[in-house]
Backbone as CSV, one residue per row, in Angstrom:
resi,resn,N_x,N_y,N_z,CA_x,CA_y,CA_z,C_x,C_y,C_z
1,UNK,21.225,-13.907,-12.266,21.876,-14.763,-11.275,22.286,-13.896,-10.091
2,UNK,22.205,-14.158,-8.771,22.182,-13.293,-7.531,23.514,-13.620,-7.316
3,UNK,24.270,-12.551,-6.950,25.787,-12.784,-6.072,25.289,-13.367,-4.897
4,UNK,26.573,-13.474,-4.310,26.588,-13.555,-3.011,25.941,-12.474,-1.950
5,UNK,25.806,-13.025,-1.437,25.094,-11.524,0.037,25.732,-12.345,1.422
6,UNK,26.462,-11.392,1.953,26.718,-12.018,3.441,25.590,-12.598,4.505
7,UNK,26.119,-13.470,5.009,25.000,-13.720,5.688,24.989,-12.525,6.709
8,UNK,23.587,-13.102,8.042,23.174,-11.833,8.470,24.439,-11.685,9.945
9,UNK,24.023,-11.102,10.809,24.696,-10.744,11.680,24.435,-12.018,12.929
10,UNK,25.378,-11.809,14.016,25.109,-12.385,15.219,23.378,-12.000,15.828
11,UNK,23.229,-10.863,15.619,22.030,-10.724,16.493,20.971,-9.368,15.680
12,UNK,20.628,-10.125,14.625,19.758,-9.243,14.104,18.802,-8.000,14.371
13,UNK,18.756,-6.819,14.244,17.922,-5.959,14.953,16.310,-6.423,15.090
14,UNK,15.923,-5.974,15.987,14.104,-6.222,16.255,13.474,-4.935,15.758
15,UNK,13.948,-3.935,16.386,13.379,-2.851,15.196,14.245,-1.982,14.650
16,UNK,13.527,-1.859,13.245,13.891,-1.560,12.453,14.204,0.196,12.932
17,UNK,15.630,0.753,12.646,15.633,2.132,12.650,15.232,2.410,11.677
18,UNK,15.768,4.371,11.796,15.294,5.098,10.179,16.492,4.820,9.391
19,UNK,16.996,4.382,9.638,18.810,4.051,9.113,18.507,2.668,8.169
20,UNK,17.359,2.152,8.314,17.486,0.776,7.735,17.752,1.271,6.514
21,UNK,18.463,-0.118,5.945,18.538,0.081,4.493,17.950,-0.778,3.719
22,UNK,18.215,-0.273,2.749,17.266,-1.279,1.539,17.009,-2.513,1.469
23,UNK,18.106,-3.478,1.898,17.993,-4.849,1.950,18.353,-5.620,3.120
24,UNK,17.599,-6.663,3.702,17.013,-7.010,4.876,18.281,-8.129,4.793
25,UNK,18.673,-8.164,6.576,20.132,-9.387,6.812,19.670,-10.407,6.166
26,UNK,20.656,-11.171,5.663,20.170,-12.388,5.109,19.208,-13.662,4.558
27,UNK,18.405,-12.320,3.706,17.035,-12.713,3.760,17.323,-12.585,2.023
28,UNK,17.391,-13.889,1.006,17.664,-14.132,-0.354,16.230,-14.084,-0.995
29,UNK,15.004,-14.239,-0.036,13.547,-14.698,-1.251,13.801,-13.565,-2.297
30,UNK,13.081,-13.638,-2.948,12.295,-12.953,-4.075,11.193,-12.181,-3.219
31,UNK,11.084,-10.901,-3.613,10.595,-9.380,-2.986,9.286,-9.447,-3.447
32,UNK,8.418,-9.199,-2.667,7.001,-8.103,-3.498,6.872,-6.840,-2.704
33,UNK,7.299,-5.963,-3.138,7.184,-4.611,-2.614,5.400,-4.432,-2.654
34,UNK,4.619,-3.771,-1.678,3.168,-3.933,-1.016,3.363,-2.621,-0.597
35,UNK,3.048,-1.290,-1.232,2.688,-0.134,-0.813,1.079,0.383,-0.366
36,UNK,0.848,0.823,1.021,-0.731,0.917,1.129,-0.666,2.444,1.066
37,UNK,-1.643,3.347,0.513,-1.781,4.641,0.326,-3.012,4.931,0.775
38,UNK,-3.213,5.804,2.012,-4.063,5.876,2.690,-4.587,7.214,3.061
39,UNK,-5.583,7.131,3.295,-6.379,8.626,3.416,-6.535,8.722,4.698
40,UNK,-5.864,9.917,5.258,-5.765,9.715,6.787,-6.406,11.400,7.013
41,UNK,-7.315,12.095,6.026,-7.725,13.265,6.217,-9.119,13.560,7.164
42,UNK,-9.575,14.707,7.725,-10.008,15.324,8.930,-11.295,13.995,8.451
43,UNK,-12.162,13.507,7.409,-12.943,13.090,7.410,-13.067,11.922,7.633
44,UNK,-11.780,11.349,8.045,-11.521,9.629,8.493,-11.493,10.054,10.355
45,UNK,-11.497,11.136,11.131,-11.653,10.995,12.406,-12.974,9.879,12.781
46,UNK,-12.734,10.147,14.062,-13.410,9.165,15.136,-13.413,7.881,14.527
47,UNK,-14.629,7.384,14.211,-14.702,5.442,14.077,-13.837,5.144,13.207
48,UNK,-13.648,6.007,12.023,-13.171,5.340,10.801,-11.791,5.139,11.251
49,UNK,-10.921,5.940,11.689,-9.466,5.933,12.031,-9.054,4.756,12.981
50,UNK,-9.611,5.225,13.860,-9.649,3.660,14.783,-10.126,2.476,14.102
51,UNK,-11.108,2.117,13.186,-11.021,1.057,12.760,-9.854,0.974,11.573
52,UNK,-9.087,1.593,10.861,-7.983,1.785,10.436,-7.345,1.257,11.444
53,UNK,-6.755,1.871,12.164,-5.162,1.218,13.124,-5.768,0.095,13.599
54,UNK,-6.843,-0.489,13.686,-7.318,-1.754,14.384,-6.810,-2.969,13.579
55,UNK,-7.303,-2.566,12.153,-6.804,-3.400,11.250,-5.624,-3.868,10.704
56,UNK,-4.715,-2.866,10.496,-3.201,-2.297,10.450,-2.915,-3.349,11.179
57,UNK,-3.133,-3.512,12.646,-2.337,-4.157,13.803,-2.585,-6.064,13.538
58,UNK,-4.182,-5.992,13.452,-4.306,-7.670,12.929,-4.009,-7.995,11.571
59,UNK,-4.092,-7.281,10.966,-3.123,-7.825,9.454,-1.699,-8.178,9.567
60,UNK,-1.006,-7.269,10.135,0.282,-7.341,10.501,0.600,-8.624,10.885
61,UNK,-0.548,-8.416,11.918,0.271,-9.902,13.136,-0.476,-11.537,12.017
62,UNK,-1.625,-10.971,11.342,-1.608,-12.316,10.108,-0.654,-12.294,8.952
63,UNK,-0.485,-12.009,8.553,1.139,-11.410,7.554,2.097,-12.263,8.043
64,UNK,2.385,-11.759,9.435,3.849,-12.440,9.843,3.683,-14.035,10.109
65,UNK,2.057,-14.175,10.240,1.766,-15.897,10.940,1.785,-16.518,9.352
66,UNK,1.832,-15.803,8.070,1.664,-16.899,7.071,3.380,-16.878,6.426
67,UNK,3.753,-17.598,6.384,4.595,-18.356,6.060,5.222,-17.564,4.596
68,UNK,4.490,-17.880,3.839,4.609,-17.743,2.262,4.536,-16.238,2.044
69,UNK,4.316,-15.419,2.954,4.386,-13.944,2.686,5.389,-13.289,3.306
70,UNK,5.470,-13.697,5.007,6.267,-13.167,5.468,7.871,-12.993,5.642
71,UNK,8.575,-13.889,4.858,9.595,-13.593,4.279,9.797,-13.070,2.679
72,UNK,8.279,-13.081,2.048,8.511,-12.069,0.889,8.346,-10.838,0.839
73,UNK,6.952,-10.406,1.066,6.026,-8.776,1.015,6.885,-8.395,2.013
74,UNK,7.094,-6.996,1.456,7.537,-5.717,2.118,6.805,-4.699,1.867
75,UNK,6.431,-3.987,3.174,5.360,-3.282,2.976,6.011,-1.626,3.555
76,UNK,5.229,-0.484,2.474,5.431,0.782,3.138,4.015,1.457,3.076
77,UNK,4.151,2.504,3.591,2.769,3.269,3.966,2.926,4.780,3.746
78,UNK,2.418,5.089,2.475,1.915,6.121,2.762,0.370,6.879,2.731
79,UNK,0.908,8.177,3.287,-0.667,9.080,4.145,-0.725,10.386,3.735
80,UNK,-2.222,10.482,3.596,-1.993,11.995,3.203,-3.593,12.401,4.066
81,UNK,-3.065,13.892,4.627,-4.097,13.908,5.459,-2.778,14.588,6.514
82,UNK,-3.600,15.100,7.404,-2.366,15.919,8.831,-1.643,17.108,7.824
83,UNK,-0.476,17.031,7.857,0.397,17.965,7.784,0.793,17.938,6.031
84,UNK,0.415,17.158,5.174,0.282,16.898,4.198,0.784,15.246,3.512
85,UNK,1.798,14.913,2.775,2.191,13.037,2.725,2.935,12.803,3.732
86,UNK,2.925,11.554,4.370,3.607,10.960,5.026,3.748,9.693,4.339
87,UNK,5.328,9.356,4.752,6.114,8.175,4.515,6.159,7.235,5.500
88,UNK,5.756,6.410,5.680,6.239,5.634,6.911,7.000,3.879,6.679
89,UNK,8.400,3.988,7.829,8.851,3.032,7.815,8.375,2.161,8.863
90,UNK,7.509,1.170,8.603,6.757,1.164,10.158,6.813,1.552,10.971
91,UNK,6.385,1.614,12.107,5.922,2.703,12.974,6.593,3.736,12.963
92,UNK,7.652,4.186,12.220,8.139,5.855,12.098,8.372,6.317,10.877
93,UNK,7.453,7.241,11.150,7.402,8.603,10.099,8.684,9.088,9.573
94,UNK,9.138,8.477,8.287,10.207,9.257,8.169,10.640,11.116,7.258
95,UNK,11.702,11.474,7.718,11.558,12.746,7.656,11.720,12.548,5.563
96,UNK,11.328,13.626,5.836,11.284,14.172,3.801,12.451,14.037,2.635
97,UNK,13.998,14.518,3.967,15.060,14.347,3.418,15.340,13.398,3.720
98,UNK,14.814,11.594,3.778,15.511,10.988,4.166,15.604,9.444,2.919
99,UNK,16.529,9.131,3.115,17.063,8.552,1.936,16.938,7.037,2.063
100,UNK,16.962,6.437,3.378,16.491,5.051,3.236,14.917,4.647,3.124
101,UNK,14.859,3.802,2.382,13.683,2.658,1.858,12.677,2.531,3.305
102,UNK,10.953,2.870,2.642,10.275,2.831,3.435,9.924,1.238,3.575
103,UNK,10.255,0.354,2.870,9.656,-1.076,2.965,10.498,-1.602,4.109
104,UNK,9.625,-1.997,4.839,10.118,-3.326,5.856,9.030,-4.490,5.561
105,UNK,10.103,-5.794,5.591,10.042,-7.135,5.967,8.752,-7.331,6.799
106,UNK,7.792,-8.166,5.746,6.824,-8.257,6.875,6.879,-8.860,8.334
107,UNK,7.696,-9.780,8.357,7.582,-10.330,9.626,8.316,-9.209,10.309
108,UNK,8.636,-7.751,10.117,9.484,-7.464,10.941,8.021,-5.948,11.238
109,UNK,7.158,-5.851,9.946,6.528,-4.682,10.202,5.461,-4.395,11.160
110,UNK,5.764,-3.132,12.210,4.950,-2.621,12.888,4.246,-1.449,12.349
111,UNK,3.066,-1.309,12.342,2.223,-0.499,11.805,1.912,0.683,12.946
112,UNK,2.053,1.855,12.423,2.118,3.023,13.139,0.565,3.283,13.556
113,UNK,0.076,4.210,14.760,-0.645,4.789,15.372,-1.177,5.930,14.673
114,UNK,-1.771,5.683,13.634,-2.198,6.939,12.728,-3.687,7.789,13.431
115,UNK,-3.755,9.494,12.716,-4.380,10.136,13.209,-5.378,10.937,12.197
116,UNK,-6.318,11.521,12.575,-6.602,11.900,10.904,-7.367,13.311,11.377
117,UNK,-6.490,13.981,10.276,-6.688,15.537,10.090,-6.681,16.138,8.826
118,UNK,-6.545,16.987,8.346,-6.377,17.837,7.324,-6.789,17.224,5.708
119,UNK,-6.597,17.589,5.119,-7.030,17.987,3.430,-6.470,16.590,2.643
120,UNK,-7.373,16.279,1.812,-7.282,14.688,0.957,-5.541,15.063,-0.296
121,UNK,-4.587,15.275,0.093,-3.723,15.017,-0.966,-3.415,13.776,-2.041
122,UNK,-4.629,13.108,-2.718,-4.628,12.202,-3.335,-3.885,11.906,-4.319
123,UNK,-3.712,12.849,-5.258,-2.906,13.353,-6.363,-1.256,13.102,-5.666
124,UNK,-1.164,13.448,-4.901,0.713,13.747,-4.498,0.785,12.095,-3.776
125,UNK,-0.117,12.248,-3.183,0.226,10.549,-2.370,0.508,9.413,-3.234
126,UNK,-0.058,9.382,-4.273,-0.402,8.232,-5.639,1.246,8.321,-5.683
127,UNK,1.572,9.621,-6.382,2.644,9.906,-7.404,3.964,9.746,-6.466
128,UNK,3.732,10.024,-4.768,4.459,9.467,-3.995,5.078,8.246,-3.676
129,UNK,3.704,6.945,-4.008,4.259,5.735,-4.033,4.492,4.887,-5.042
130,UNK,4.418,5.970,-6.045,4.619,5.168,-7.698,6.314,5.657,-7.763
131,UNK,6.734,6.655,-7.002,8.386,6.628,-7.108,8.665,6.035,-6.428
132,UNK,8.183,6.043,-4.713,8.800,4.751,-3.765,8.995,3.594,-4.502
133,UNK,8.223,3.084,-5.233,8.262,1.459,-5.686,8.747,1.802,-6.923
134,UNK,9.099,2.663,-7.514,10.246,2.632,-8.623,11.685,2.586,-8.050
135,UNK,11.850,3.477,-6.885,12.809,3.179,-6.045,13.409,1.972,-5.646
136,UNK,12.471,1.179,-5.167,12.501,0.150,-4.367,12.902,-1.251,-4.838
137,UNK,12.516,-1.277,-6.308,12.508,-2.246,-7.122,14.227,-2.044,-8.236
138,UNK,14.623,-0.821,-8.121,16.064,-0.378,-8.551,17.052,-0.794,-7.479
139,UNK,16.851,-0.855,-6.012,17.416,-1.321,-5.070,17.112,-2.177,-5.326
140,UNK,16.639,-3.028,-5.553,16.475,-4.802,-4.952,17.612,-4.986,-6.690
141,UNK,17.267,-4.669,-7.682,17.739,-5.331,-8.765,19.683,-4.879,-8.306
142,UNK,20.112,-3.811,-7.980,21.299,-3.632,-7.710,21.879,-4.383,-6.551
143,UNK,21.089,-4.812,-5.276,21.711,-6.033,-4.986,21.188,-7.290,-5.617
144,UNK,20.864,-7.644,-6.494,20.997,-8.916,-7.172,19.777,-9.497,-6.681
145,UNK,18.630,-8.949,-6.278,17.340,-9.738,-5.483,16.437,-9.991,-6.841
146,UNK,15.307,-10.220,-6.878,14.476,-10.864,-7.668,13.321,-10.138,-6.941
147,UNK,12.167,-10.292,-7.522,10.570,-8.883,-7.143,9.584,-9.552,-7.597
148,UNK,8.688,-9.654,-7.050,7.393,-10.393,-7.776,6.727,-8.635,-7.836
149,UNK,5.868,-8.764,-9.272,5.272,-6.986,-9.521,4.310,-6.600,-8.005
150,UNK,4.900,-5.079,-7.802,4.491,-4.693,-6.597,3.244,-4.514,-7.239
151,UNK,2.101,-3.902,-5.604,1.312,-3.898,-5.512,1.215,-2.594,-4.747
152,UNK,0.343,-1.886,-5.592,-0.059,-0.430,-4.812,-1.683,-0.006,-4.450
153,UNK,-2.126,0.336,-3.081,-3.493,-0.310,-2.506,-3.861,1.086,-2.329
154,UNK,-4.642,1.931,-2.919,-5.290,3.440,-2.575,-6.590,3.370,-1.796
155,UNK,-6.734,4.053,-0.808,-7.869,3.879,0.207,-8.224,5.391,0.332
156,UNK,-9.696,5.933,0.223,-9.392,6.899,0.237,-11.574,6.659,0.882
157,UNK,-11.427,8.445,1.484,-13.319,8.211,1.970,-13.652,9.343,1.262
158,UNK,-12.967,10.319,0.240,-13.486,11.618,-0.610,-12.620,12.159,-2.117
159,UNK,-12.548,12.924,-1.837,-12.478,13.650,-3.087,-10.877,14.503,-2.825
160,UNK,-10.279,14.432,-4.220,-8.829,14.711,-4.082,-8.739,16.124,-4.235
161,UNK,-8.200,16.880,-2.814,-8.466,18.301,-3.275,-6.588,18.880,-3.094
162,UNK,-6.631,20.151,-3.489,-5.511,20.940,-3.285,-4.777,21.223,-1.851
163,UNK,-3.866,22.112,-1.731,-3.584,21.865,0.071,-4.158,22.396,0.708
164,UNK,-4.783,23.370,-0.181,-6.337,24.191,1.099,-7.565,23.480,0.860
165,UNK,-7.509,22.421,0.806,-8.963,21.810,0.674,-9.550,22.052,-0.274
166,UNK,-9.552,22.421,-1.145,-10.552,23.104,-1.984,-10.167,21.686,-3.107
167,UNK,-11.701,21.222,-3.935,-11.433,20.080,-4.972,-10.895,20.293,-5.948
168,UNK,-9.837,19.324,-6.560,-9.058,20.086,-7.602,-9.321,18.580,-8.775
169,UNK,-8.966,18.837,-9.916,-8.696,18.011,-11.154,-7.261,17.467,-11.562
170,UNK,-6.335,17.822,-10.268,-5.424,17.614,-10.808,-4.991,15.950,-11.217
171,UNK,-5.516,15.049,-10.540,-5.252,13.750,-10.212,-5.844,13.746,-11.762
172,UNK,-6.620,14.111,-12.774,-6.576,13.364,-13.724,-4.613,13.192,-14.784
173,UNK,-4.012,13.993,-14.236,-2.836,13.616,-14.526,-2.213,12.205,-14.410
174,UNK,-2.664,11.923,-13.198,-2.473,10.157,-13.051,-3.002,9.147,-13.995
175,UNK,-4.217,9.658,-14.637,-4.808,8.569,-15.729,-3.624,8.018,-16.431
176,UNK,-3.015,8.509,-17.230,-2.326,7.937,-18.282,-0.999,7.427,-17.659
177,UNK,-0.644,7.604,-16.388,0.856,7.180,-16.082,0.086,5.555,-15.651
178,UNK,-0.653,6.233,-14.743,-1.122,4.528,-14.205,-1.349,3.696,-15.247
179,UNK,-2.114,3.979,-16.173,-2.635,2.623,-17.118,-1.197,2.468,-18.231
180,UNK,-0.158,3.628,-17.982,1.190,2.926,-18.952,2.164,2.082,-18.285
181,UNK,2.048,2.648,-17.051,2.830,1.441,-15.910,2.062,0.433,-15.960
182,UNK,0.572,0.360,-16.135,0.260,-1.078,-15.627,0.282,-1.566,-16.891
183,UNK,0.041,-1.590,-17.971,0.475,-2.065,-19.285,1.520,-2.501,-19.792
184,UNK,2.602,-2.006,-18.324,4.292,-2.331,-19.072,4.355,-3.331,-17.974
185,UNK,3.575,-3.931,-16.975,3.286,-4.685,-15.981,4.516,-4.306,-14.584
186,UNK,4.640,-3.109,-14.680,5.769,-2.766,-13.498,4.769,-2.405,-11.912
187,UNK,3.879,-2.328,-12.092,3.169,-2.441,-10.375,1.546,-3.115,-10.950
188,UNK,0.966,-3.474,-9.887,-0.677,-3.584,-9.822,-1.179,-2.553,-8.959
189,UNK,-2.378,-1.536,-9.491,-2.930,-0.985,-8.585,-4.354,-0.818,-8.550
190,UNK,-4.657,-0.915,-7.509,-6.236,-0.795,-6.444,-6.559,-0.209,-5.915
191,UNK,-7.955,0.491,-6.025,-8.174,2.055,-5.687,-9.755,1.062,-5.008
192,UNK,-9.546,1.606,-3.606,-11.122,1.398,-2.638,-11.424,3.008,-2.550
193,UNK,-13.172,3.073,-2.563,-13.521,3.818,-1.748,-14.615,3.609,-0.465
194,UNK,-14.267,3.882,0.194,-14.933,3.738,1.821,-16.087,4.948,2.230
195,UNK,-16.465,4.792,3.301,-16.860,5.077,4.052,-18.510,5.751,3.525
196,UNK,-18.719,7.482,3.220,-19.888,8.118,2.450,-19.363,8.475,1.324
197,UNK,-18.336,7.840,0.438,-17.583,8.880,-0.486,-18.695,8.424,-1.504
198,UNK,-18.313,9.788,-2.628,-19.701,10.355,-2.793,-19.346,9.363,-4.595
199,UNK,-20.544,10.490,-5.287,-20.044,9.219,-6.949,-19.262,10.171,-7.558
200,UNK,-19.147,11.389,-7.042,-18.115,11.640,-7.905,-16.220,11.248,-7.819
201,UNK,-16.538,10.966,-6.394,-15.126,10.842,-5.605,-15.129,8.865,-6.519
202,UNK,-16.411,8.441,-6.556,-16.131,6.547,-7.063,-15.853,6.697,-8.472
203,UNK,-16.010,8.242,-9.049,-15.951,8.352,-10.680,-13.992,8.495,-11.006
204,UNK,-14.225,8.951,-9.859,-12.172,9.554,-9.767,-11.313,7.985,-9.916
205,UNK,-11.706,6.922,-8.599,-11.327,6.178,-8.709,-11.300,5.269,-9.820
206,UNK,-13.032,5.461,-10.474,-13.176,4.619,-11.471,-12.119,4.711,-12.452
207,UNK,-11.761,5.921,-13.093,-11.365,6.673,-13.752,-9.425,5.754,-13.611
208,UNK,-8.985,5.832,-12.213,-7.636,5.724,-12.162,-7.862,4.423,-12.361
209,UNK,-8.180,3.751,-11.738,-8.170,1.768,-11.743,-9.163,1.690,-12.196
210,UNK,-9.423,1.413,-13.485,-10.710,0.663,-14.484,-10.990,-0.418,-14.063
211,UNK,-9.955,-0.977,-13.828,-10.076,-2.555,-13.513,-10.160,-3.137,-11.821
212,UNK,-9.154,-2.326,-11.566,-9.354,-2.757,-9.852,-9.620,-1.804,-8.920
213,UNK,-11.562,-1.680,-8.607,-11.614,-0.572,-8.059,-12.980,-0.914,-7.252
214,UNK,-13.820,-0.105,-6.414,-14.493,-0.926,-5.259,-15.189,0.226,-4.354
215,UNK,-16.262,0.204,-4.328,-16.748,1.351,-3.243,-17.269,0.304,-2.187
216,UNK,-17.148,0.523,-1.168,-17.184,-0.313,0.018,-17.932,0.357,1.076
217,UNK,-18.913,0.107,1.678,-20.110,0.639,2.726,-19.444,0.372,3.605
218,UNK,-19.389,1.581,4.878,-18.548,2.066,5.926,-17.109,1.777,5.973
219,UNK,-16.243,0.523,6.745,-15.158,0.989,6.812,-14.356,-0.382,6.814
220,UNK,-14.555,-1.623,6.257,-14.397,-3.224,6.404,-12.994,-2.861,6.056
221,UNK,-11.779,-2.430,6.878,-10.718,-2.415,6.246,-9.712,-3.910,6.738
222,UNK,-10.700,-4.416,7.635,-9.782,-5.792,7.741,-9.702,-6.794,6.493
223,UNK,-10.577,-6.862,5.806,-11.431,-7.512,4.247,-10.400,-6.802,3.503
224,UNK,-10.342,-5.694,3.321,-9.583,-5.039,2.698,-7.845,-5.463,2.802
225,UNK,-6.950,-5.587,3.291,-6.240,-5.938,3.688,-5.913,-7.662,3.725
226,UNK,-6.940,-8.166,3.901,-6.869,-9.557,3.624,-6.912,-10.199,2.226
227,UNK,-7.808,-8.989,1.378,-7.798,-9.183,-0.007,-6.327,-8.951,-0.573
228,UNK,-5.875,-7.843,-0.225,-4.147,-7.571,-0.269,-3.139,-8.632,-0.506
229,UNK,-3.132,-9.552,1.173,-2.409,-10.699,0.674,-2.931,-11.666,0.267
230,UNK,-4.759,-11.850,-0.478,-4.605,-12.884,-1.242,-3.922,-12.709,-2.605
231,UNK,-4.084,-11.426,-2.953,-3.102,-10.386,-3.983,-1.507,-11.064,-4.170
232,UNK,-1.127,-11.057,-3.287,0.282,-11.089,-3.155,0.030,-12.573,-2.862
233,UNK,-0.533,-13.276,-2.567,-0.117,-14.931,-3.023,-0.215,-15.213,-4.287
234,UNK,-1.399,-14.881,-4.637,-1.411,-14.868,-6.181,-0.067,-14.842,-7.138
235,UNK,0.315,-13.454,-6.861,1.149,-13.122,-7.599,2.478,-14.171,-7.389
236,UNK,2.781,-14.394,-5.978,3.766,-15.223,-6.060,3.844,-16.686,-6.930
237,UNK,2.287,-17.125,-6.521,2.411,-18.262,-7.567,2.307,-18.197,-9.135
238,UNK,2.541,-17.108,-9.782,2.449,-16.817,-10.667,0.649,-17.126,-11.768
239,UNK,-0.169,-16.780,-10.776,-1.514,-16.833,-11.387,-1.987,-15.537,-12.794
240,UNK,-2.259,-16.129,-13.511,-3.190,-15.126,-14.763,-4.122,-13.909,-14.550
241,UNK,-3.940,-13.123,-15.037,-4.467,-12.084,-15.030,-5.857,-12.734,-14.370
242,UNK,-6.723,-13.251,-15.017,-7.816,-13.587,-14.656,-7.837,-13.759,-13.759
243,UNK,-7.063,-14.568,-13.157,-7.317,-14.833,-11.356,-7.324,-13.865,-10.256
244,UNK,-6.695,-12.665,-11.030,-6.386,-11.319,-9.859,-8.017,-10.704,-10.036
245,UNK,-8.373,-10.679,-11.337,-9.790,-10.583,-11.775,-10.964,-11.238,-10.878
246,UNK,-10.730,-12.495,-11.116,-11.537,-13.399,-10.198,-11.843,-12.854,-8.400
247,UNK,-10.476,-12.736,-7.944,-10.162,-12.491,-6.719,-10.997,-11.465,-5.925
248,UNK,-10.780,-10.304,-7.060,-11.118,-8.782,-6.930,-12.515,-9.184,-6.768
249,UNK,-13.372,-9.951,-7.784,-14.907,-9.891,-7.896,-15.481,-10.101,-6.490
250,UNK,-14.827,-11.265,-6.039,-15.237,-11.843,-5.461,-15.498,-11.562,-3.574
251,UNK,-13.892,-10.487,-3.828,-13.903,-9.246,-2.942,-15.264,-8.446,-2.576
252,UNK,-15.549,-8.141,-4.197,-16.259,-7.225,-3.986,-17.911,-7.631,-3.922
253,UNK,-18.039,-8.626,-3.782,-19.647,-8.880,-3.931,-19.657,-9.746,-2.158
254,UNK,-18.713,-9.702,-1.082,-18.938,-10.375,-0.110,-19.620,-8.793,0.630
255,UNK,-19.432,-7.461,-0.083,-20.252,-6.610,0.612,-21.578,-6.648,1.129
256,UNK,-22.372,-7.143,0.416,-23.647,-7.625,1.891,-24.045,-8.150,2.765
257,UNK,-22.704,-8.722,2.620,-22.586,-9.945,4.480,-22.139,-8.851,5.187
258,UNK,-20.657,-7.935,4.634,-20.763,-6.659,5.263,-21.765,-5.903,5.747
259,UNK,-22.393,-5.435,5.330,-23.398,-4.149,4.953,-25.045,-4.888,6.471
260,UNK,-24.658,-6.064,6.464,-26.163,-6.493,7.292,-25.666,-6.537,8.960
């Protein structure tokens, strides 16, 4: 049963600082925390990146136009690639020591201007947003909110290497956390691979998401993203496993309308 929560203020902020906190003015729905984990390394430059932030920006602005999401999904972002993970509270990067909640309110989220450089930290990024949304979901239950099971979206165009680039094995550490979290039904997660990634980089993914996983010819990340919140309707209406099943297939076989 939810306490009370004050209502919101005279004049609600438009953007969100790094100060935000965990729970949004007077906003009672029921939560789906929506973490995207993204590969923003030297091998996503030129087309691929730009079609990244292209998408980012029209999802956003469809997010906030549907009704049924945009006062639930809260979305954070993280990146690995540049300087090593990044957190982002829409459009700002927040610093390492910093203690408020990367999720913002969809109708409130702006999606940052991303860049792409440096070495695939796949391994740390995963394990990055599997505490965010352990986080996130401990906040919502301490103010008295309600969560439909988050959703965690891995995008990646290679192979998970160490901080000098070099390919490492460490990510098979993730096998067994992921499939015990998803067995205890505390997140859903979805592993794409894009762009030339190779079979050993689709064996990695295979490997983490048995079930929800996808190699995708060049870079359809608007599809991608749209599959997201049919994800998160789903879930709100409380649909059967099967149907997230269904969803996914169906995702994945519109690739040759892509591909022509």
């Amino acid at each position: 049963m939810n306490p009370t929560i004050p209502g919101p203020p005279a004049t609600p902020p438009q953007d969100l600082p790094t100060a935000y906190a965990d729970i949004e003015f007077g906003n009672n729905a029921q939560r789906l925390p929506l973490l995207l984990c993204l590969d923003i390394s030297s091998s996503m430059a030129g087309e691929p990146i730009r079609l990244l932030n292209e998408a980012l920006t029209l999802w956003g602005r469809e997010i906030q136009d549907d009704v049924g999401l945009s006062s639930s999904v809260e979305i954070a972002l993280v990146t690995f690639g540049g300087t090593g993970i990044g957190v982002w509270q829409g459009p700002h990067l927040l610093d390492p020591r910093a203690t408020a909640s990367p999720f913002v309110a969809a109708h409130q989220f702006r999606p940052p201007q991303l860049s792409a450089s440096g070495v695939t930290l796949l391994t740390e990024a995963v394990e990055t947003g599997m505490r965010l949304v352990a986080a996130r979901k401990t906040q919502l239950r301490r103010s008295g909110l309600q969560y439909y099971r988050p959703q965690i979206c891995l995008v990646t165009d290679g192979l998970p290497t160490d901080s000098q680039g070099m390919a490492t094995d460490a990510w098979r550490r993730l096998v067994p956390t992921l499939a015990a979290e998803q067995d205890a039904k505390r997140f859903r997660f979805y592993a794409f691979g894009i762009g030339g990634i190779s079979e050993r980089g689709q064996q990695v993914l295979r490997e983490l998401a048995p079930k929800y996983h996808a190699t995708l010819k060049g870079f359809p990340f608007r599809d991608l993203l749209q599959t997201m919140s049919a994800s998160a309707s789903a879930e709100q209406q409380g649909a059967e496993e099967e149907t997230f099943e269904q969803l996914f297939n169906r995702f994945k076989t519109q690739r040759p309308a892509w591909d022509s």
